[in-house]
C-alpha positions as CSV (number, residue, x, y, z in Angstrom):
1,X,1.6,-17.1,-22.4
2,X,1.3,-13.1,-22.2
3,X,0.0,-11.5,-19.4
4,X,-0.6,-7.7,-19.4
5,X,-0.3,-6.0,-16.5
6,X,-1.1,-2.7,-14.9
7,X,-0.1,-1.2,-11.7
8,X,-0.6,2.7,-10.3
9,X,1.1,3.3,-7.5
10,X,3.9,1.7,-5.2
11,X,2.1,-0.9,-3.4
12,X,0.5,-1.7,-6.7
13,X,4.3,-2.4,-8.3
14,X,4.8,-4.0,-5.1
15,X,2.3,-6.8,-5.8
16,X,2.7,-7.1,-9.4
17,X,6.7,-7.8,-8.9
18,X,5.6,-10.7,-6.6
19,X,2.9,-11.8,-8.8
20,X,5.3,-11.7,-11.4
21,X,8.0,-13.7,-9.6
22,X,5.3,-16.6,-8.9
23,X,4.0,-16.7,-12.4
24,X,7.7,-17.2,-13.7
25,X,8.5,-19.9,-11.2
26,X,5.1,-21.6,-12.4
27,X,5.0,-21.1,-15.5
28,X,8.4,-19.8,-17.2
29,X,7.2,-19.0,-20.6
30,X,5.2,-16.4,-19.5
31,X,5.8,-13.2,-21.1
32,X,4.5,-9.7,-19.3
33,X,4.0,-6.0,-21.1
34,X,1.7,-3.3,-18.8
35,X,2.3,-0.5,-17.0
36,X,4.4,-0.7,-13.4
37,X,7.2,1.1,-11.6
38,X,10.9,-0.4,-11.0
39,X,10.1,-3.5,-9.0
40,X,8.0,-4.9,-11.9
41,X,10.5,-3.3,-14.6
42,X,13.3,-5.5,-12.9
43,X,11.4,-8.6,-13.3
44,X,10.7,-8.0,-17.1
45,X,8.2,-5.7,-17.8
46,X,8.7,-2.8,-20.1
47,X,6.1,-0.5,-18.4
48,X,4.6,1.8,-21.6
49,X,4.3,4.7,-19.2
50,X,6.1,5.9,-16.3
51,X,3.7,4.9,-13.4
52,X,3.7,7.9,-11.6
53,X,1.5,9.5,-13.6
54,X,-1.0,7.5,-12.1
55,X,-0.2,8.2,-8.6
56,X,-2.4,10.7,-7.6
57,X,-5.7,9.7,-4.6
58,X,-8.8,11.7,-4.3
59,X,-11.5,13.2,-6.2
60,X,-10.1,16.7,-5.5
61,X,-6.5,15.6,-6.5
62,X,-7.8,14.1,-9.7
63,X,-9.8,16.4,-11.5
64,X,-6.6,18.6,-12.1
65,X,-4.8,15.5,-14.3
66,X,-8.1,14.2,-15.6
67,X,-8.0,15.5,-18.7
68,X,-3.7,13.4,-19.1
69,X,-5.0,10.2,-17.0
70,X,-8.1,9.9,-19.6
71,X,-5.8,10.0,-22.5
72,X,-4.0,7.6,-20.5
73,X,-6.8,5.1,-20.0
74,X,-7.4,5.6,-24.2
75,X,-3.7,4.4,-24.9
76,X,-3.5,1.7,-22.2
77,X,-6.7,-0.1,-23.7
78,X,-6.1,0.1,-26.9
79,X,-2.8,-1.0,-26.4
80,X,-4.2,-4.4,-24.5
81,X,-6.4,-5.0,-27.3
82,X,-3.2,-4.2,-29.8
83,X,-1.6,-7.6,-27.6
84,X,-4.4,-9.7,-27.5
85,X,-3.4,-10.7,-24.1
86,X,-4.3,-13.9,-21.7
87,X,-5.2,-12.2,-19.5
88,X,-5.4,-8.6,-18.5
89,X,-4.1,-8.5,-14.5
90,X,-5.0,-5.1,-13.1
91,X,-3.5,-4.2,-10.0
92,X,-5.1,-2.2,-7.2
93,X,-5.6,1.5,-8.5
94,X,-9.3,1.2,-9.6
95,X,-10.4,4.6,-10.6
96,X,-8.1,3.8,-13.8
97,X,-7.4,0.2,-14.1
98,X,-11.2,-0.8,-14.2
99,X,-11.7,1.7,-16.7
100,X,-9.3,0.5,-18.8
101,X,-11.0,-2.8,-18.2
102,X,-14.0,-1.5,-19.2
103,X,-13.0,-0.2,-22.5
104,X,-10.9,-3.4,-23.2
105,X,-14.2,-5.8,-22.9
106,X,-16.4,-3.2,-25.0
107,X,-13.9,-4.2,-28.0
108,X,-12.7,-7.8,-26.7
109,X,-16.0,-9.0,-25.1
110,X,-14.3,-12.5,-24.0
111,X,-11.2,-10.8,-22.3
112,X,-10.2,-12.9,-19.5
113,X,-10.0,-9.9,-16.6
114,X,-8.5,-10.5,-13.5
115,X,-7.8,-7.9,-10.4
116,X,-5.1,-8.2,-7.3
117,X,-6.7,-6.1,-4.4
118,X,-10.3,-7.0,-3.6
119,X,-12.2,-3.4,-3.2
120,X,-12.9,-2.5,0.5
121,X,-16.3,-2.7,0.0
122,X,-17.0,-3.6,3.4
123,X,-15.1,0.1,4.6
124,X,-17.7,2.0,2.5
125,X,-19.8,1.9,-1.3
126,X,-20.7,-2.0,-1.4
127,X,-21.5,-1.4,-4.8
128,X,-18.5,-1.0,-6.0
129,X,-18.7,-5.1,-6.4
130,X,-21.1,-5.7,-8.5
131,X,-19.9,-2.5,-10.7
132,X,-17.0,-4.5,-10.7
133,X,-18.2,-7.9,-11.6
134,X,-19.0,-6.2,-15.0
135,X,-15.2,-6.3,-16.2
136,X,-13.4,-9.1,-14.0
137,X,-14.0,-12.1,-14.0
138,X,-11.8,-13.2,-10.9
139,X,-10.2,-11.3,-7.8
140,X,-7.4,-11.7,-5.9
141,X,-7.8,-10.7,-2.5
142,X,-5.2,-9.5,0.4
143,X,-7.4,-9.7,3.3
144,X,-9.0,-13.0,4.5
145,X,-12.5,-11.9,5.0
146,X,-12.7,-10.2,1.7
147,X,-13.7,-13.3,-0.7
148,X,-17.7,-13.6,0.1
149,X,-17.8,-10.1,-0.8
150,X,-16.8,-10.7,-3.8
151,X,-18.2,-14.2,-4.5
152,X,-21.8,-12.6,-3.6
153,X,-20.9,-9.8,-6.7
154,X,-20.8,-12.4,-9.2
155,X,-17.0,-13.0,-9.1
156,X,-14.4,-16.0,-8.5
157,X,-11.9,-14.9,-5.5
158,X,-9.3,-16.2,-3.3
159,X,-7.7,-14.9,-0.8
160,X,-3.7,-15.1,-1.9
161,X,-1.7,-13.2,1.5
162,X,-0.4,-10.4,1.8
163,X,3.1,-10.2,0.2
164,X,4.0,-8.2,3.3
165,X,4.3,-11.2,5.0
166,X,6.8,-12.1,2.7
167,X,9.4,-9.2,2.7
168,X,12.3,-9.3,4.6
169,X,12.7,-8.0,7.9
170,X,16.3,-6.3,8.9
171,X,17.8,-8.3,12.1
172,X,18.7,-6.7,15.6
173,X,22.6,-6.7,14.0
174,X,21.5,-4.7,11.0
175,X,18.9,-2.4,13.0
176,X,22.2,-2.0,15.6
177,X,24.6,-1.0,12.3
178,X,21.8,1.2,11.1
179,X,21.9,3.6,14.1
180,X,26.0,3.5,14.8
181,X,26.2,4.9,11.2
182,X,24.0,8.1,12.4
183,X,25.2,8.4,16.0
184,X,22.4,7.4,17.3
185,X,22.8,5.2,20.7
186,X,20.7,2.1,21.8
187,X,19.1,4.4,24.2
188,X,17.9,7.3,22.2
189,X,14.0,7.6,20.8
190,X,14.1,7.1,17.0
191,X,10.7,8.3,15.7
192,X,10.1,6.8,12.0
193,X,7.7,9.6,10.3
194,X,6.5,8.5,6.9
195,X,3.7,11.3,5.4
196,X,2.3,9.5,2.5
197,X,4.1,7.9,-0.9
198,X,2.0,10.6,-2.8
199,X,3.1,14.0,-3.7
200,X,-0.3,15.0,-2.1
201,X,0.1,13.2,0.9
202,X,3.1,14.2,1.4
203,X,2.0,18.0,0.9
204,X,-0.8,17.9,2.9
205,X,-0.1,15.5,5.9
206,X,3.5,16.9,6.2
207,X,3.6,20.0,7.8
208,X,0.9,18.5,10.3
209,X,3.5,15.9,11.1
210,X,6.3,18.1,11.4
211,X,4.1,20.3,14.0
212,X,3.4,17.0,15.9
213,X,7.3,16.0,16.0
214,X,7.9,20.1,17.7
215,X,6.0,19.1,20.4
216,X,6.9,15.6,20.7
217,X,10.6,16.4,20.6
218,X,10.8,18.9,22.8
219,X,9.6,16.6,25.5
220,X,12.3,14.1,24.2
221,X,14.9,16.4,23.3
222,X,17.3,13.7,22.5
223,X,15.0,12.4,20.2
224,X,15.8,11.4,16.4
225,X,13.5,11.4,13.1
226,X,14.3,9.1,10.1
227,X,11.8,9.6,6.8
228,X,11.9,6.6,4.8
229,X,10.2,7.4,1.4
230,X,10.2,6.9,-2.3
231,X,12.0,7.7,-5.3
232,X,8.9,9.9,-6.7
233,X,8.3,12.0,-4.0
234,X,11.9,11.8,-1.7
235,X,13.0,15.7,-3.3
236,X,9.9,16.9,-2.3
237,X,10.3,15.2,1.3
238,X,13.4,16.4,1.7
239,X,12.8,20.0,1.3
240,X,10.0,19.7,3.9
241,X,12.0,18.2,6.6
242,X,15.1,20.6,6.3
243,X,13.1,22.9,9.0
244,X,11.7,19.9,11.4
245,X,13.2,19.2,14.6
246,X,15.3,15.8,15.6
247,X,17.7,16.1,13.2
248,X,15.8,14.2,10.1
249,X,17.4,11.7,7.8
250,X,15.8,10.7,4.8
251,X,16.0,7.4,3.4
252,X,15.2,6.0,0.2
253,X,17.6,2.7,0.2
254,X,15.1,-0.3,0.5
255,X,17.6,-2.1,3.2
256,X,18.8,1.4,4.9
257,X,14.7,1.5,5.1
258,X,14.7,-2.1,6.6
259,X,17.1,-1.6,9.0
260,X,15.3,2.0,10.0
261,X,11.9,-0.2,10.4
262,X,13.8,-2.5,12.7
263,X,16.2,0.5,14.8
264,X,12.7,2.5,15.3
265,X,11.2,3.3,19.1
266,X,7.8,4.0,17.4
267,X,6.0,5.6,14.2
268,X,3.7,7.8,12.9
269,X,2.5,7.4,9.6
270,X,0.0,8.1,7.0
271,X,-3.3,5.6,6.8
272,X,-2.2,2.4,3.9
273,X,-0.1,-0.4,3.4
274,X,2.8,1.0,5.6
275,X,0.6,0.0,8.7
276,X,1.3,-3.9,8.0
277,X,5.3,-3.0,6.7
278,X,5.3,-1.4,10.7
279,X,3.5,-4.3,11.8
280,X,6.0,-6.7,10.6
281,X,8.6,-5.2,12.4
282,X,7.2,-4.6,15.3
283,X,7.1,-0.8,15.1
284,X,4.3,0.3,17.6
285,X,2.7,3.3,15.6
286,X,0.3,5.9,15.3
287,X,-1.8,6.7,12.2
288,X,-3.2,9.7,10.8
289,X,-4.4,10.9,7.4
290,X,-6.7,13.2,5.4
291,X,-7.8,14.2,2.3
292,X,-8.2,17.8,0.6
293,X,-11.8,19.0,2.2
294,X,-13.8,17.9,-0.7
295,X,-12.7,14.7,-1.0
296,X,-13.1,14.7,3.1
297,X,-16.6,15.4,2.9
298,X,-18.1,12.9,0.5
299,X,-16.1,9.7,1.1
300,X,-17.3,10.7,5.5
301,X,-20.7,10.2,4.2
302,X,-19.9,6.6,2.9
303,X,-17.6,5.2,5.2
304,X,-19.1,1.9,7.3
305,X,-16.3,1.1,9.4
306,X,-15.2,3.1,12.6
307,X,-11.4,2.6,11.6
308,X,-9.4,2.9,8.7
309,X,-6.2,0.9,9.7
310,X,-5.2,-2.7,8.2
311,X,-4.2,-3.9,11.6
312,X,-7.0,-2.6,13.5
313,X,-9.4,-4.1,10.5
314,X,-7.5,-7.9,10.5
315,X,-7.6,-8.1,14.4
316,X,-11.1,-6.8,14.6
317,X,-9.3,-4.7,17.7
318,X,-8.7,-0.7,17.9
319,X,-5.1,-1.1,19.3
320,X,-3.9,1.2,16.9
321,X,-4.4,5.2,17.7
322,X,-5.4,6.6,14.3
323,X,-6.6,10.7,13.8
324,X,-9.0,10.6,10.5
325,X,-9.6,13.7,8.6
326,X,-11.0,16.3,10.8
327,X,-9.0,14.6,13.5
328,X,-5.8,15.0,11.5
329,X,-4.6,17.5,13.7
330,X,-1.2,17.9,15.9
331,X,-2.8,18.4,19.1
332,X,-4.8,15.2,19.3
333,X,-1.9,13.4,17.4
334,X,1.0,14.1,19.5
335,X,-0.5,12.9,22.8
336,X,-0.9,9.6,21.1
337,X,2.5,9.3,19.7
338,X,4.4,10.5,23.2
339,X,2.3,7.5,25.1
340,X,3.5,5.1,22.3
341,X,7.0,6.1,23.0
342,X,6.5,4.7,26.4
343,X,5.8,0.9,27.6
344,X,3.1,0.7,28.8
345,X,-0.7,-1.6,28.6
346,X,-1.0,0.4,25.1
347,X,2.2,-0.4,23.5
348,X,2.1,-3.9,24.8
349,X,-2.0,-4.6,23.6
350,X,-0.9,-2.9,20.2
351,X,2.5,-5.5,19.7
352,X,0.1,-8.7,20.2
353,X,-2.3,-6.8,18.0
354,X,0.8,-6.4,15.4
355,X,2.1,-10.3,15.8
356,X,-1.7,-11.9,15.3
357,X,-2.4,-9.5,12.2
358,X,0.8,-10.8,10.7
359,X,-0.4,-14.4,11.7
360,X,-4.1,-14.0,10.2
361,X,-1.8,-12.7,6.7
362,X,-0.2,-15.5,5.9
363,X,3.2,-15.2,8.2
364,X,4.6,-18.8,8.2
365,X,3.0,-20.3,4.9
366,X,4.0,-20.2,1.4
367,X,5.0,-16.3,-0.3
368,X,1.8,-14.4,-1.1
369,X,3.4,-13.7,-4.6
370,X,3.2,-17.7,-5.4
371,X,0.1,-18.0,-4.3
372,X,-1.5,-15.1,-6.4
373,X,0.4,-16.8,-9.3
374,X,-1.4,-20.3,-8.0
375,X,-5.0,-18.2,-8.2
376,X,-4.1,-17.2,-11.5
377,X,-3.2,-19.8,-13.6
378,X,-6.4,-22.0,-13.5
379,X,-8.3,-18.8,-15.2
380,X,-5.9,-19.3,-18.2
381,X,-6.1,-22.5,-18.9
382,X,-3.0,-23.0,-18.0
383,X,-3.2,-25.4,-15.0
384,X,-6.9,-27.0,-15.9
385,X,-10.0,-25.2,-17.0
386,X,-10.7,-21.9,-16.3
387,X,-12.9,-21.6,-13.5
């Protein structure tokens, strides 16, 4: 069995190495070629590209590499249709993955097309789902209201977990170890700032959160700031934080990460998947995000939910503070942030918040990654017939 895979950004590889991990338990003659970044690469694909190409949000951001990522799209199709694959398993990252999908079923009509991360149609453009239905035959989805979406689009979908639920958390020993190694005492605020996994994020939301932590810090002046990032953007991170206050160590270690997750007082962080990685430690946090000003304007226009954050959205509560585009700014963030240093009704609200999201993920049952491999199977024959 061949599966060919795609994956665009970090959370993407994230998924597809647990996908992968459940497909090989299930099924161990399964062979994989695609596109992914290291966490799929160590579980046996041979990604055709580096991945980071593809790693770029926003229509502003995009139009400069269009021109590469269309040339990109080209080679990645005809390269599925080269392999003659099972199944073509796209992974998140939609502007290019469903194209390639597209252009795969206009030479293969009878392609079976599956994708891991249901859109968020219900956030904004519900059409997206039936534009979808047109290339994939079946969805894998993270959240667990997402599958009547898709089911009313013309798709198959179950909702798999969130592999979140899955990863391990550091204990109170390691979290301990973690801030002995940088001086830092049981009693001292440790403020976890994460900016974005993009180099636009990262360039953008950055300074911004280095104005909040001035302001922050110098009402805690004892305060320290770890950066956990990632290997495609951690130079650029660390030539940003040289000038910020509280001493800043970056991070790129997954355990050191861990452990920093575990060891932190609170965080504030860019808007994505790094809200459930907080929630599963039990980091109260604060969230804030933007986009360059065109991209800003026309997604505000299409937006249908009054939040943006994964743990506000699974809860259906507002527990966590988040600062959206024209609201990005230091002097409405840093209030929020100083109060979530403190216990208090918000803290506490935002940590029950934190333990029921995890709860209404999957926390508990069997790993997310096996049961997207579970999904899977049945649409390749493989367990029964396709459905």
């Amino acid at each position: 069995m061949k599966l060919f895979l795609i994956a665009g950004e970090p959370s993407g590889d994230k998924l597809g190495a647990a996908l992968m991990v459940g497909l090989k338990a299930l099924a161990p003659e399964v062979s994989f070629a695609g596109v992914g970044g290291p966490l799929m690469q160590a579980e046996g694909l041979d990604s055709l590209f580096p991945m980071e190409e593809l790693s770029v949000m926003g229509i502003a951001e995009v139009l400069p590499k269009y021109r590469a990522l269309m040339r990109r799209i080209a080679q990645t199709a005809a390269e599925v249709v080269r392999q003659a694959p099972d199944a073509l398993i796209t992974i998140d990252s939609p502007d290019f993955c469903l194209r390639v999908a597209r252009r795969v079923r206009a030479t293969r009509p009878d392609q079976r097309t599956i994708h891991y991360v249901a859109p968020s149609v219900w956030a904004w453009r519900p059409g997206r789902a039936a534009k979808m239905a047109e290339v994939i035959d079946h969805v894998l989805a993270l959240l667990p209201f997402e599958p009547p979406y898709m089911q009313a689009a013309g798709m198959t979908c179950d909702f798999v977990g969130h592999p979140v639920v899955a990863e391990p958390v550091a204990s109170a020993a390691e979290a301990a170890a973690f801030r002995a190694a940088l001086g830092i005492t049981a009693k001292t605020p440790l403020i976890l700032t994460l900016p974005g996994s993009r180099r636009g994020e990262v360039a953008r939301l950055g300074p911004r959160f280095g104005t909040v932590l001035d302001r922050v810090i110098a009402a805690h002046p004892d305060a320290r700031v770890v950066v956990p990032t990632v290997r495609g953007v951690a130079l650029a991170v660390r030539e940003m934080v040289a000038g910020w206050p509280g001493a800043p160590v970056v991070v790129e270690d997954a355990a050191e990460k861990r452990a920093a997750f575990r060891a932190a007082d609170v965080a504030l962080a860019a808007s994505g998947t790094v809200s459930l990685e907080l929630a599963a430690a039990g980091v109260p946090m604060v969230v804030a995000y933007d986009l360059a000003w065109l991209s800003r304007a026309l997604i505000q226009r299409m937006v249908k939910v009054d939040t943006v954050t994964l743990v506000n959205l699974v809860t259906d509560t507002r527990t966590v503070p988040e600062f959206i585009g024209a609201a990005c700014t230091p002097d409405r963030i840093a209030p929020a942030l100083e109060r979530m240093l403190t216990d208090g009704p918000e803290r506490a609200a935002q940590g029950r918040a934190m333990a029921d999201c995890m709860a209404r993920l999957g926390l508990g049952g069997e790993p997310p990654g096996l049961r997207a491999a579970r999904s899977v199977l049945p649409h390749l024959g493989a367990e029964g017939a396709p459905r």
